[in-house]
C-alpha positions in Angstrom: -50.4 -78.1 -46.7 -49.9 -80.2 -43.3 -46.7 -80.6 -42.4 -45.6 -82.6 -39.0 -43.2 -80.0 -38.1 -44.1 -76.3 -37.0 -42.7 -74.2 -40.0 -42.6 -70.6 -38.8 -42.8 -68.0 -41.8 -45.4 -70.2 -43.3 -48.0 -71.1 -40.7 -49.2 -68.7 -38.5 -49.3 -69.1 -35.0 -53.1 -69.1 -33.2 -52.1 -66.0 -30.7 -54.7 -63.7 -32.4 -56.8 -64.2 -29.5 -54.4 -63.1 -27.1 -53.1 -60.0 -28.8 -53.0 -57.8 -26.5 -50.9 -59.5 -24.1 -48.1 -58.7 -26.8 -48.3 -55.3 -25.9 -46.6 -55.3 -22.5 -43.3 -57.3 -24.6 -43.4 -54.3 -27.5 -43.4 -51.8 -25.0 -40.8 -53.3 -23.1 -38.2 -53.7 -26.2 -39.6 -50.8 -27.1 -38.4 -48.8 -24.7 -34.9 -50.3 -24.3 -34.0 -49.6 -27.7 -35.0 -46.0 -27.5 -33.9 -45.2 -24.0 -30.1 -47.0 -25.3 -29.9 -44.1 -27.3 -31.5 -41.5 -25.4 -30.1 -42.0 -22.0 -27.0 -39.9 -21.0 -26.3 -41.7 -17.9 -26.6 -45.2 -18.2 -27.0 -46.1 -14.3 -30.1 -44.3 -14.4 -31.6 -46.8 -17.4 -33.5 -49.2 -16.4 -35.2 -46.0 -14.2 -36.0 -44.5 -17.2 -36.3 -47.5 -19.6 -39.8 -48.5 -16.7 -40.8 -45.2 -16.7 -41.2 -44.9 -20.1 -42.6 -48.2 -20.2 -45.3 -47.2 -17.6 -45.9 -44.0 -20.0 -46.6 -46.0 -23.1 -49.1 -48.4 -21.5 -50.9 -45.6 -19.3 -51.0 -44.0 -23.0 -52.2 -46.8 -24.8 -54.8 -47.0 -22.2 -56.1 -43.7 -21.7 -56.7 -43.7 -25.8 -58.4 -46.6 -25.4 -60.8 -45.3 -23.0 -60.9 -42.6 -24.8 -62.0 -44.4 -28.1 -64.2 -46.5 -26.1 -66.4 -43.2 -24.3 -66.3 -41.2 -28.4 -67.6 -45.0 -30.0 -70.4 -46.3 -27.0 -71.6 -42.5 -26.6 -70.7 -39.6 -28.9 -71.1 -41.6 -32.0 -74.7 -42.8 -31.5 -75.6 -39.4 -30.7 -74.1 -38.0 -33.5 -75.5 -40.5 -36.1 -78.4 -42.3 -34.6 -79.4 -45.4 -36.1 -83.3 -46.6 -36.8 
């Protein structure tokens, strides 16, 4: 169905190529949300709210090197293909 307006809900938006640039957003509200719980002292949150932002992305990327190293070389040698 074409429609001359943009009708969110109902047509998807073509970001699937840049998906991983919606990480560094998630992480962000992310951590305000838990840290405006967590925190005790609120003039040390926006301290702790880009630390912890700094700790989910340095996560996110050490798994994915991690995943990358165990797919490109353990796998192969674990199930070698013909």
């Amino acid at each position: 169905m074409n429609t001359l307006a943009y009708t969110p809900f109902i047509d998807a938006l073509a970001i699937h190529v840049y998906w991983y640039l919606l990480i560094i957003p998630m992480s962000i509200f992310l951590a305000i949300g838990y840290k405006s719980v967590r925190c005790m002292d609120m003039s040390k949150f926006f301290r702790e709210v880009i630390i912890f932002v700094i700790q989910i992305l340095g996560g996110l990327m050490l798994m994915a090197i991690a995943f990358t190293i165990i797919i490109v070389l353990v796998l192969p040698m674990l199930a070698p293909m013909p």
